[in-house]
DRENDREN-566671 format. One record per atom (N, C-alpha, C, CB): residue number from 0; x, y negated, z; residue in three letters. Coordinates in steps of 0.05 Angstrom, whole numbers, plus 5000, padded with zeros to 4 digits. Glycine has a CB too. Example, Ala and Ser with C-alpha at 12.3 -4.5 7.8 and 13.67 -1.06 7.14 Angstrom:
atom pos 0 X 5264 Y 5114 Z 5156 code ala .
atom pos 0 X 5246 Y 5090 Z 5156 code ala .
atom pos 0 X 5264 Y 5066 Z 5156 code ala .
atom pos 0 X 5226 Y 5089 Z 5181 code ala .
atom pos 1 X 5257 Y 5045 Z 5142 code ser .
atom pos 1 X 5273 Y 5021 Z 5143 code ser .
atom pos 1 X 5258 Y 4999 Z 5157 code ser .
atom pos 1 X 5282 Y 5012 Z 5114 code ser .
***
This chain:
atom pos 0 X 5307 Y 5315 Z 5594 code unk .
atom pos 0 X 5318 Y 5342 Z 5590 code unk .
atom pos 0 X 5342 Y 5340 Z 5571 code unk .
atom pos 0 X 5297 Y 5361 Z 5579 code unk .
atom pos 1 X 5356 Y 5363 Z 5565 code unk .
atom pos 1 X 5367 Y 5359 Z 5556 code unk .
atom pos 1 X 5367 Y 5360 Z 5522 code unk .
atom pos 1 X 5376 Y 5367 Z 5569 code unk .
atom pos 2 X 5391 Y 5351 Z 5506 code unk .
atom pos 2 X 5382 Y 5333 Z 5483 code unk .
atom pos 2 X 5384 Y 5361 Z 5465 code unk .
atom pos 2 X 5405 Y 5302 Z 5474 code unk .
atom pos 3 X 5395 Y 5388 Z 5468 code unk .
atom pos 3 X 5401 Y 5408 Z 5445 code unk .
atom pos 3 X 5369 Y 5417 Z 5450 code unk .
atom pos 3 X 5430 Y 5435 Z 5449 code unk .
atom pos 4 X 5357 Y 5425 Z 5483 code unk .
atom pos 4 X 5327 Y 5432 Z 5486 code unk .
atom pos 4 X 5314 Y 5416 Z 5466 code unk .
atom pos 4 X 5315 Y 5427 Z 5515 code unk .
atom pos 5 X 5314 Y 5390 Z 5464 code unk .
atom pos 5 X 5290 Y 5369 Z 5447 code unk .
atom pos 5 X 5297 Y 5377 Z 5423 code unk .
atom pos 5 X 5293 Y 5332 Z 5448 code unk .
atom pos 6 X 5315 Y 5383 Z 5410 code unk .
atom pos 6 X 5317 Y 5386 Z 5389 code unk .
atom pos 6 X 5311 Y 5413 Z 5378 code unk .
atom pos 6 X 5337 Y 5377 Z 5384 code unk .
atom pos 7 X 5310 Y 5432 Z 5399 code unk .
atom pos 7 X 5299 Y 5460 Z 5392 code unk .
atom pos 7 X 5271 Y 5463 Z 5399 code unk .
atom pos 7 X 5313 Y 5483 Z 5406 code unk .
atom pos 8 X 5257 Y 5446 Z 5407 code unk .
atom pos 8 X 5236 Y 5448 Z 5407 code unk .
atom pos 8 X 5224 Y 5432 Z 5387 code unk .
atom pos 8 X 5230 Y 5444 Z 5428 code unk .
atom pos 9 X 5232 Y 5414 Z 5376 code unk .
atom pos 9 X 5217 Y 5397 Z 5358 code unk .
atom pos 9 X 5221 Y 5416 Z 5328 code unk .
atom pos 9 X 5232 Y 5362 Z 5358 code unk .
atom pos 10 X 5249 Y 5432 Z 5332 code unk .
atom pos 10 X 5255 Y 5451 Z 5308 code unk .
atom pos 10 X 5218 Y 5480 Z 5313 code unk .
atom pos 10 X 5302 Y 5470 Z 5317 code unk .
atom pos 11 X 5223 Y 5483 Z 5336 code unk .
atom pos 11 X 5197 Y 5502 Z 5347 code unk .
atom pos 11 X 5167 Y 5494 Z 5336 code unk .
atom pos 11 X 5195 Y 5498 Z 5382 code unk .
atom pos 12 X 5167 Y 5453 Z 5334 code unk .
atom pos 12 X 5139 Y 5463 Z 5331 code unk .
atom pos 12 X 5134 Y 5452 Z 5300 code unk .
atom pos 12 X 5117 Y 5449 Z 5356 code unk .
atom pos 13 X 5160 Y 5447 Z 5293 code unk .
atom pos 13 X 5167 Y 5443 Z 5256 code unk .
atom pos 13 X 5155 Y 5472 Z 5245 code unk .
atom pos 13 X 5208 Y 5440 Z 5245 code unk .
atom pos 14 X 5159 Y 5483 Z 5254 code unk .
atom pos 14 X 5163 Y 5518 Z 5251 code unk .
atom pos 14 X 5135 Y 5524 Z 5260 code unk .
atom pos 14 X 5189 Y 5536 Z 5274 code unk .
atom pos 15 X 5112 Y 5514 Z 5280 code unk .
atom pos 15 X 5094 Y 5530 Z 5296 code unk .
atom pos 15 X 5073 Y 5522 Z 5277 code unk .
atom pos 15 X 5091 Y 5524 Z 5330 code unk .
atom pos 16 X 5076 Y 5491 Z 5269 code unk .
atom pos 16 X 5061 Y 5475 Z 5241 code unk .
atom pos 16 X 5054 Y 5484 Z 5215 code unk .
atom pos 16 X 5077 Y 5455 Z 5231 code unk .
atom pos 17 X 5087 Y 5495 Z 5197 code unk .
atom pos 17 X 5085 Y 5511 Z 5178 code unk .
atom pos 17 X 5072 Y 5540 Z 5178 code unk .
atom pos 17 X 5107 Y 5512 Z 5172 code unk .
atom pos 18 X 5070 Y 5542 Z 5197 code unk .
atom pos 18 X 5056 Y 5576 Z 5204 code unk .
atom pos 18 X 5022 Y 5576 Z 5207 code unk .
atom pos 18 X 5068 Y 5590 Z 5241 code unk .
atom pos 19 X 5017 Y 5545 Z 5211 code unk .
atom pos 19 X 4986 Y 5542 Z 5212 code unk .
atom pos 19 X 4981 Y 5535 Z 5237 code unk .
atom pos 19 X 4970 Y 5565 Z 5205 code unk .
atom pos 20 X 4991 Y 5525 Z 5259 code unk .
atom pos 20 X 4989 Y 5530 Z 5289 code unk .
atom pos 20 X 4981 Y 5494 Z 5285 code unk .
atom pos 20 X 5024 Y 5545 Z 5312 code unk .
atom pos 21 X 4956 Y 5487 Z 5305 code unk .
atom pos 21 X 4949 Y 5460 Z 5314 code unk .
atom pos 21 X 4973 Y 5447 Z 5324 code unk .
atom pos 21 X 4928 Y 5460 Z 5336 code unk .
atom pos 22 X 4967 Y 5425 Z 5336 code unk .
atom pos 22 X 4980 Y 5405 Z 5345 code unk .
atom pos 22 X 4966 Y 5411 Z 5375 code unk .
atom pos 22 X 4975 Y 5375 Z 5327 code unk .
atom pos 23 X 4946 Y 5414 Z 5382 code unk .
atom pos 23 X 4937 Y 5424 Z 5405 code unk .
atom pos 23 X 4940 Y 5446 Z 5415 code unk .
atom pos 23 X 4920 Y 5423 Z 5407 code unk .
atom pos 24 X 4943 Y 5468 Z 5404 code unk .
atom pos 24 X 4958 Y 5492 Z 5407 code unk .
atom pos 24 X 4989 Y 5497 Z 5425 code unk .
atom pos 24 X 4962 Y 5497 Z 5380 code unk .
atom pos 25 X 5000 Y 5478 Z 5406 code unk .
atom pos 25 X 5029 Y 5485 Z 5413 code unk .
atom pos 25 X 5025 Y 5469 Z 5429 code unk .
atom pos 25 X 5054 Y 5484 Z 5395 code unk .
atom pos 26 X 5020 Y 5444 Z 5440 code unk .
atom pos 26 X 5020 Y 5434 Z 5459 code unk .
atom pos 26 X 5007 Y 5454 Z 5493 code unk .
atom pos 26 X 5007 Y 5411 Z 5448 code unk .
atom pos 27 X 4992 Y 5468 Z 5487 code unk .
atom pos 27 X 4984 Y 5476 Z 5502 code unk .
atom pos 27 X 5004 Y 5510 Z 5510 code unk .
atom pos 27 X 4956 Y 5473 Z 5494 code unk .
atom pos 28 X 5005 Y 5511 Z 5486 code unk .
atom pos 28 X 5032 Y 5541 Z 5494 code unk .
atom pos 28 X 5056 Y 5529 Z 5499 code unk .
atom pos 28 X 5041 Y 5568 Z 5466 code unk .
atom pos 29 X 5066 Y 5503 Z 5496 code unk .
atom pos 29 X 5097 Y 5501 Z 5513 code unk .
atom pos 29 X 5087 Y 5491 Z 5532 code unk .
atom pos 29 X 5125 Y 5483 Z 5503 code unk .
atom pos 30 X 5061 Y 5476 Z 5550 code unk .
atom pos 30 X 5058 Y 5479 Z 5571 code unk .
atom pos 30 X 5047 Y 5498 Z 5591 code unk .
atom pos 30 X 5054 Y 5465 Z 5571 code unk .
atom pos 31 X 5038 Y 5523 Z 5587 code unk .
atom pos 31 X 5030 Y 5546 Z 5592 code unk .
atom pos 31 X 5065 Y 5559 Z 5597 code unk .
atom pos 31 X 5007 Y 5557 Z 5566 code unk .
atom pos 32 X 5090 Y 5549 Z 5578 code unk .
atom pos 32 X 5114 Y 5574 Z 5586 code unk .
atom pos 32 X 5130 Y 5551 Z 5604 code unk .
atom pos 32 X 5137 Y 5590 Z 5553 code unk .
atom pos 33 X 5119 Y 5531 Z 5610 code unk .
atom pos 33 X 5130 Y 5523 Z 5644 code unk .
atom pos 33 X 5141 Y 5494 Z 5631 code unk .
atom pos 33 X 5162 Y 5549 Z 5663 code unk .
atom pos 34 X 5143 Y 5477 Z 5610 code unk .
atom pos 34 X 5154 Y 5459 Z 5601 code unk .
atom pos 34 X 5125 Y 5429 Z 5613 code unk .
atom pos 34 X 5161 Y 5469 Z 5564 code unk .
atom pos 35 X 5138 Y 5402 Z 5619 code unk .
atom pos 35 X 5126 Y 5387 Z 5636 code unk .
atom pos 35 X 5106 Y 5375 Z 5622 code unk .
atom pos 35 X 5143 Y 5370 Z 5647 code unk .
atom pos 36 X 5090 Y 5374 Z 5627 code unk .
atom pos 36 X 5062 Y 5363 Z 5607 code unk .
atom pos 36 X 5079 Y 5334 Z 5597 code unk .
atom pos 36 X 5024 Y 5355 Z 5627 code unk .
atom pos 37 X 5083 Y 5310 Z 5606 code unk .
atom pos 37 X 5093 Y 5296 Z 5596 code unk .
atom pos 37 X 5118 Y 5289 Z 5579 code unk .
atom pos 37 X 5089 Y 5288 Z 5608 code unk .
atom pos 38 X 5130 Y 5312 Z 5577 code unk .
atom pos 38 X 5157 Y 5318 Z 5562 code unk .
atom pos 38 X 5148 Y 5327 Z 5538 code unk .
atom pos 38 X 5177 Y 5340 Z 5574 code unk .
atom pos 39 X 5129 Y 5344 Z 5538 code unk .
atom pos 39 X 5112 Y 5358 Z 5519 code unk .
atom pos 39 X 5096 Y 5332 Z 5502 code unk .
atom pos 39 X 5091 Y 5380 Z 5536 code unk .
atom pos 40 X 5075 Y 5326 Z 5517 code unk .
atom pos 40 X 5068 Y 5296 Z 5498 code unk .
atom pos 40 X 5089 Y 5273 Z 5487 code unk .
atom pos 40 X 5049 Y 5277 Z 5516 code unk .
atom pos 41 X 5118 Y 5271 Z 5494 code unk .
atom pos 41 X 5128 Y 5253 Z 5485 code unk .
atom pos 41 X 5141 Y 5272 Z 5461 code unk .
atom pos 41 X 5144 Y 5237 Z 5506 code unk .
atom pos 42 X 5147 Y 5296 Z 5465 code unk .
atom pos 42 X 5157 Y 5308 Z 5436 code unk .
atom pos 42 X 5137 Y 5310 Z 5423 code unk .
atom pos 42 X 5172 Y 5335 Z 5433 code unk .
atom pos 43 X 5127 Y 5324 Z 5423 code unk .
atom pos 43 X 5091 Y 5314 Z 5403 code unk .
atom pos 43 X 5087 Y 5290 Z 5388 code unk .
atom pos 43 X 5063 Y 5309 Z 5423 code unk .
atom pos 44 X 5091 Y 5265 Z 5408 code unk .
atom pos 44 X 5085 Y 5241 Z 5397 code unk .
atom pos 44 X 5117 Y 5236 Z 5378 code unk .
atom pos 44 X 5077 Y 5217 Z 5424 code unk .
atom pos 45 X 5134 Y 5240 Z 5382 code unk .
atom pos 45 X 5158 Y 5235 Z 5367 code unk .
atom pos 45 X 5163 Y 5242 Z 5341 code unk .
atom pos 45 X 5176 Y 5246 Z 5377 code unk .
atom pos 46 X 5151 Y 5270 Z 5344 code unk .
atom pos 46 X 5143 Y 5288 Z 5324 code unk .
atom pos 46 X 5128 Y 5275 Z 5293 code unk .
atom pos 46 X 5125 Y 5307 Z 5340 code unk .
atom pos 47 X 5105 Y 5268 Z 5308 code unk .
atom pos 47 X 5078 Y 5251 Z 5302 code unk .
atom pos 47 X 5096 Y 5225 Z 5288 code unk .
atom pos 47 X 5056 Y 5242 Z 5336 code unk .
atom pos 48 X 5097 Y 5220 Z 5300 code unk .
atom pos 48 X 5121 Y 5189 Z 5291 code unk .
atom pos 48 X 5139 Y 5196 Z 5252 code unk .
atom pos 48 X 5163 Y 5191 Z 5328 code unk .
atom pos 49 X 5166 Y 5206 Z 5270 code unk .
atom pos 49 X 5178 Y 5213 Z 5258 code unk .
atom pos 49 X 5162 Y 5226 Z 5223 code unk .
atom pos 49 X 5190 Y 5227 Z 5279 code unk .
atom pos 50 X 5141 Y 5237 Z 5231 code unk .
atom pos 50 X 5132 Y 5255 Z 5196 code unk .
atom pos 50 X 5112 Y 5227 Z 5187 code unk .
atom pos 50 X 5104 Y 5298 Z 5199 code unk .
atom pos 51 X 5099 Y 5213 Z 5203 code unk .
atom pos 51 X 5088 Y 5189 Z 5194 code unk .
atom pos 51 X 5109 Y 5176 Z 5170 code unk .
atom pos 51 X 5084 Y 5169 Z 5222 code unk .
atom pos 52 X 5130 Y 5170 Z 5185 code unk .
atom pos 52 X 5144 Y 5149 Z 5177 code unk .
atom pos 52 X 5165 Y 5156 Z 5149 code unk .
atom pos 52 X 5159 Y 5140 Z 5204 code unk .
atom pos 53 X 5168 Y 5188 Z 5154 code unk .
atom pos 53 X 5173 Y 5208 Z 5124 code unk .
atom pos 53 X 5155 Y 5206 Z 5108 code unk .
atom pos 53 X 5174 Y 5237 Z 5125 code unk .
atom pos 54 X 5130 Y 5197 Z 5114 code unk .
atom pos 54 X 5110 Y 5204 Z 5096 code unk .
atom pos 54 X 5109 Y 5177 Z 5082 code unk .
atom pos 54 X 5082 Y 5214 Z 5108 code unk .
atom pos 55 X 5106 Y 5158 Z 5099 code unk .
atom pos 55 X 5100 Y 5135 Z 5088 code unk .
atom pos 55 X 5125 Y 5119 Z 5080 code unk .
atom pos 55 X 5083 Y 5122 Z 5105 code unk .
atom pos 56 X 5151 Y 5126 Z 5079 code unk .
atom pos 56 X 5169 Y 5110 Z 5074 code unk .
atom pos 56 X 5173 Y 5106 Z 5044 code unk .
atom pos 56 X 5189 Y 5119 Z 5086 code unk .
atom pos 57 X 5173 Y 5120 Z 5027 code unk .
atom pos 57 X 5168 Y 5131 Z 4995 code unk .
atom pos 57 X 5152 Y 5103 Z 4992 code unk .
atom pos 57 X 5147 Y 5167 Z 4987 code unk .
atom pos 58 X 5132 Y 5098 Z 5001 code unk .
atom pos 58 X 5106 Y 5077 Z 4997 code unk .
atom pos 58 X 5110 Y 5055 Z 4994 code unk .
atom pos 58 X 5087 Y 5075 Z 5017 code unk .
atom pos 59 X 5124 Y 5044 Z 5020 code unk .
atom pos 59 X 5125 Y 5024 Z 5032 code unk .
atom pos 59 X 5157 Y 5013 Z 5004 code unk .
atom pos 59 X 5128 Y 5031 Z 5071 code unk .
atom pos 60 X 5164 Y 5032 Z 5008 code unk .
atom pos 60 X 5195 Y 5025 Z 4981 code unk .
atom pos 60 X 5184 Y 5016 Z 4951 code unk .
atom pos 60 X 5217 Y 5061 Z 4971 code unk .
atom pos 61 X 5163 Y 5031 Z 4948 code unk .
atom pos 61 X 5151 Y 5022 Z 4924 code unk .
atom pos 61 X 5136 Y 5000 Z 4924 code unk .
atom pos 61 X 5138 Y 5040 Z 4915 code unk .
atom pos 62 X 5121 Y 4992 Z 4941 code unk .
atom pos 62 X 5111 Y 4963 Z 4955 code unk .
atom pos 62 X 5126 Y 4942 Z 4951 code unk .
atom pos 62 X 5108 Y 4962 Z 4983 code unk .
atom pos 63 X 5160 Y 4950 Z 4963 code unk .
atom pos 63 X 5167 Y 4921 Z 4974 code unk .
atom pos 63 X 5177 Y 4909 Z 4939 code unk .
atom pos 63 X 5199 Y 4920 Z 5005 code unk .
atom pos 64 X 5184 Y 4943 Z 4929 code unk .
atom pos 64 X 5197 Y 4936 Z 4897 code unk .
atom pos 64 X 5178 Y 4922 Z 4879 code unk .
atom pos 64 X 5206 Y 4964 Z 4879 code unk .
atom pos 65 X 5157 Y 4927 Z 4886 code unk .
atom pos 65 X 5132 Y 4917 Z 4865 code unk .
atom pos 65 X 5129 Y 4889 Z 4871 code unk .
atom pos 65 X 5100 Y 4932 Z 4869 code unk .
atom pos 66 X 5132 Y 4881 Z 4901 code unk .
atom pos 66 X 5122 Y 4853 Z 4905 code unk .
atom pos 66 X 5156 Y 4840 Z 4903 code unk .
atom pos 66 X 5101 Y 4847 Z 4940 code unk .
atom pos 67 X 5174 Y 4840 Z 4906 code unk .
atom pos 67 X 5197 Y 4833 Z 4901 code unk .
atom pos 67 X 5202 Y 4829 Z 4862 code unk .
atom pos 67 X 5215 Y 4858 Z 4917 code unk .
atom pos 68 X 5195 Y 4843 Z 4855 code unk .
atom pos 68 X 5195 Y 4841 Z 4821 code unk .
atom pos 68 X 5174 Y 4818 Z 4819 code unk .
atom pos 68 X 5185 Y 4873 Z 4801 code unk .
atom pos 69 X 5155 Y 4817 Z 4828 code unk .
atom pos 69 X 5144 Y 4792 Z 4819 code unk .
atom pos 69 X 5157 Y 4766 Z 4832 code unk .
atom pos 69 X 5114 Y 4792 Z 4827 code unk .
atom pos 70 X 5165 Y 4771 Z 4852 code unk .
atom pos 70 X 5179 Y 4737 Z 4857 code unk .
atom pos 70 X 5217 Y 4732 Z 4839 code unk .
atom pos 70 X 5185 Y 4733 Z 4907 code unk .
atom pos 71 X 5221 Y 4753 Z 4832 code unk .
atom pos 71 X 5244 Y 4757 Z 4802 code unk .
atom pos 71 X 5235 Y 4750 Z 4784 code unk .
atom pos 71 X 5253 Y 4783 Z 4792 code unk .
atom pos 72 X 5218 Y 4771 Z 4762 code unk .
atom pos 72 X 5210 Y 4771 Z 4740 code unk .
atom pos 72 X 5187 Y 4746 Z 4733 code unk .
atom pos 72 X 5202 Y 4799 Z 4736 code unk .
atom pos 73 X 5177 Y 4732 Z 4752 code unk .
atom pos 73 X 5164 Y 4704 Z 4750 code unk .
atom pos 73 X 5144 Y 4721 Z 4726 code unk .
atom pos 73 X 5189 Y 4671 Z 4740 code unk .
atom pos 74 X 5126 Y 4743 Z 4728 code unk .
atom pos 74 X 5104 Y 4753 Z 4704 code unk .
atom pos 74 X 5089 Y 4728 Z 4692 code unk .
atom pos 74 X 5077 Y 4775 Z 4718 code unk .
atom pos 75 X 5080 Y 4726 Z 4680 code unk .
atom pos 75 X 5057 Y 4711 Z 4664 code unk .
atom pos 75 X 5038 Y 4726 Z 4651 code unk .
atom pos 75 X 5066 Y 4695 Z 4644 code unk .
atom pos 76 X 5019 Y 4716 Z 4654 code unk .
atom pos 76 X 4995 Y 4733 Z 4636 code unk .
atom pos 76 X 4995 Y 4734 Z 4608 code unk .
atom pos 76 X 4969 Y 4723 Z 4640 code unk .
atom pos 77 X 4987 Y 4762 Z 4600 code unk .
atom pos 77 X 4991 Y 4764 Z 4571 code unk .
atom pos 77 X 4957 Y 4768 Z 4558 code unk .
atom pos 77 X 5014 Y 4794 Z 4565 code unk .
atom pos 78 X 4955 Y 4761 Z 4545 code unk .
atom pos 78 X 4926 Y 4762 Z 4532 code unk .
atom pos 78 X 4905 Y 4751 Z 4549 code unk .
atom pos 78 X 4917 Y 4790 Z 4526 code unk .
atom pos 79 X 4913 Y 4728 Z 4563 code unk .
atom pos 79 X 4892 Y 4720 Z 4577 code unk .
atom pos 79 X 4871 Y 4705 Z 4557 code unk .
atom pos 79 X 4901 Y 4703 Z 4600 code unk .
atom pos 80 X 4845 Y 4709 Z 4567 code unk .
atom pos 80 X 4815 Y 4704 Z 4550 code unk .
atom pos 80 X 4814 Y 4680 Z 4559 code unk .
atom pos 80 X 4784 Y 4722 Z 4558 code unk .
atom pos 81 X 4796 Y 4653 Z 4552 code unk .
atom pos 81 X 4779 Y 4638 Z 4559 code unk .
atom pos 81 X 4764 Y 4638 Z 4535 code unk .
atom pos 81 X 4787 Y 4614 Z 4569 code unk .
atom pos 82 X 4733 Y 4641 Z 4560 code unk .
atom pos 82 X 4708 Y 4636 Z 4534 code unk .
atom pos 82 X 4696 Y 4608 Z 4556 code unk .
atom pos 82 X 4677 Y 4674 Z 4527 code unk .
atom pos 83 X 4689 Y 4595 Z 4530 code unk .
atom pos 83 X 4667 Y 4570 Z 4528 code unk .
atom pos 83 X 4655 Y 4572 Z 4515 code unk .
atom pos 83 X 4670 Y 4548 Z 4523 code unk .
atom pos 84 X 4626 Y 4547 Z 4530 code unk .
atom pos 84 X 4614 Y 4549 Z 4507 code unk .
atom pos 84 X 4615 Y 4520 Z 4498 code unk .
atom pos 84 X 4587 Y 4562 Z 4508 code unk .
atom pos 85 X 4607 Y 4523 Z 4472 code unk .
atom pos 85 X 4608 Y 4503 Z 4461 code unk .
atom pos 85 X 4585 Y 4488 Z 4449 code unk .
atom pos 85 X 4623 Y 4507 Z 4447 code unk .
atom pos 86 X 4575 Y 4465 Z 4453 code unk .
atom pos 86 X 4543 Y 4450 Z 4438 code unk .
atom pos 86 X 4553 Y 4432 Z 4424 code unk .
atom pos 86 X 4518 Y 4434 Z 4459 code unk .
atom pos 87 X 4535 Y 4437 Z 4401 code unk .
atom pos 87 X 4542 Y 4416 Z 4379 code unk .
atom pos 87 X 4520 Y 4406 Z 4376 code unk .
atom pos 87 X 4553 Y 4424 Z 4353 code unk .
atom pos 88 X 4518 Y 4384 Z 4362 code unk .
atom pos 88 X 4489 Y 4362 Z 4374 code unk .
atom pos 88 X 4497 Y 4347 Z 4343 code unk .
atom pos 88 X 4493 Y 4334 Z 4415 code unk .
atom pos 89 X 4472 Y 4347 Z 4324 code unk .
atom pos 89 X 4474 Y 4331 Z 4305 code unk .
atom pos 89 X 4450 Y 4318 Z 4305 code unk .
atom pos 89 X 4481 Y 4342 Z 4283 code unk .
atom pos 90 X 4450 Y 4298 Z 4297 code unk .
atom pos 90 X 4432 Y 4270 Z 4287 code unk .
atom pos 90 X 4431 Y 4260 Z 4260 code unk .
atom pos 90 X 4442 Y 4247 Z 4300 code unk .
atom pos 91 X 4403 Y 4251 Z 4252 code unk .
atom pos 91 X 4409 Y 4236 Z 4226 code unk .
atom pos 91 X 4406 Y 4209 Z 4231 code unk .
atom pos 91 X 4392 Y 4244 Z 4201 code unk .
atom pos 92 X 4423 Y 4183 Z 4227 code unk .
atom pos 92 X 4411 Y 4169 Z 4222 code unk .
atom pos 92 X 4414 Y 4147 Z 4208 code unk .
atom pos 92 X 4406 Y 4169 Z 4235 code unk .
atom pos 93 X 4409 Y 4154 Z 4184 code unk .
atom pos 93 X 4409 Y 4145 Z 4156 code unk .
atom pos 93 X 4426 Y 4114 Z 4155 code unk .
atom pos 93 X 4374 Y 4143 Z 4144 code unk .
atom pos 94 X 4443 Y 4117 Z 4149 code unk .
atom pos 94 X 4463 Y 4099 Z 4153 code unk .
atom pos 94 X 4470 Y 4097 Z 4122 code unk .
atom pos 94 X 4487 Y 4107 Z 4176 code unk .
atom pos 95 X 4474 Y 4079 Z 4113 code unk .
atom pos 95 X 4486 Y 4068 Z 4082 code unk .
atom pos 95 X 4515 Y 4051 Z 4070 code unk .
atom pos 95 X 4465 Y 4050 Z 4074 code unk .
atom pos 96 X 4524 Y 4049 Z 4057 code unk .
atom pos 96 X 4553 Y 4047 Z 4065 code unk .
atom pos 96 X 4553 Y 4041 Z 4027 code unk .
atom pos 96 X 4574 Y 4080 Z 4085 code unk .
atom pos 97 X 4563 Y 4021 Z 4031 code unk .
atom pos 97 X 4577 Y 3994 Z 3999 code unk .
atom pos 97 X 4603 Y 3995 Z 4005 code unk .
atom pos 97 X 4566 Y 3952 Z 3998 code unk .
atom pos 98 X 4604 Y 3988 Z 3981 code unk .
atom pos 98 X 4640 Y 3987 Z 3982 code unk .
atom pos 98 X 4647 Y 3951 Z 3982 code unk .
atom pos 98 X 4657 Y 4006 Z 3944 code unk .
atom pos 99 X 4626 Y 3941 Z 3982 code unk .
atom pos 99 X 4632 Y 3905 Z 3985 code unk .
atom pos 99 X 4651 Y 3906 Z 4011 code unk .
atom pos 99 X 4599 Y 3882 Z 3993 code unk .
atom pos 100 X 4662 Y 3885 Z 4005 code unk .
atom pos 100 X 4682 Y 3884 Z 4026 code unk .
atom pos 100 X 4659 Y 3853 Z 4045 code unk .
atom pos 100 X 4724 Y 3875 Z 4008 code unk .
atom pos 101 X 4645 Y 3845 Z 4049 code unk .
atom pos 101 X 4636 Y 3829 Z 4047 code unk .
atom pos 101 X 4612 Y 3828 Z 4081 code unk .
atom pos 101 X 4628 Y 3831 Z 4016 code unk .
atom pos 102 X 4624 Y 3825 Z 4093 code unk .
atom pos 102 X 4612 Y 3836 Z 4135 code unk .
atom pos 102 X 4587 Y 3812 Z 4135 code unk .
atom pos 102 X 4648 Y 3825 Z 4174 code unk .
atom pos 103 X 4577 Y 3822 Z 4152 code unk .
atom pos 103 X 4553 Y 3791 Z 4160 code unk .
atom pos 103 X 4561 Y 3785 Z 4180 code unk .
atom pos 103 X 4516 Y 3792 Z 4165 code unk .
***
């Protein structure tokens, strides 16, 4: 069809959305006023598309910046912990000690 129709209709169901109207709705009233069921599902789906990809683009920017700063800023950990444990093991055994310089 033609390309000013697609665009007044996609303006139609921008408009049929904000008013509270389904996605099944309007699909079913522009094919009820004579428009081709499959013309209708591909503006729908375009539609569908298109606000996806508004929605999620914000996201995906902040993603790539977050994982991009780490292969820049090379982070290192700050206050990292290690706990051990530790055994200490004492013994007596009575050992005696001269100051002769004098070995066997």
């Amino acid at each position: 069809m033609n390309d000013k129709i697609e665009k007044r209709l996609q303006k139609y169901i921008k408009d049929c959305l904000s008013k509270g109207y389904s996605l099944i709705s309007i699909r079913k009233g522009l094919i009820t006023h004579g428009y081709d069921c499959s013309f209708v599902e591909n503006l729908i789906r375009n539609y569908e598309r298109k606000t996806f990809i508004f929605k999620t683009a914000p996201l995906i920017v902040v993603l790539l910046l977050v994982f991009t700063s780490f292969l820049f800023l090379k982070p290192s950990f700050i206050g990292f912990v290690a706990v051990e444990k530790h055994f200490n093991y004492t013994e007596s055994i009575d050992l005696e000690f001269n100051e002769s310089s004098e070995h066997i």
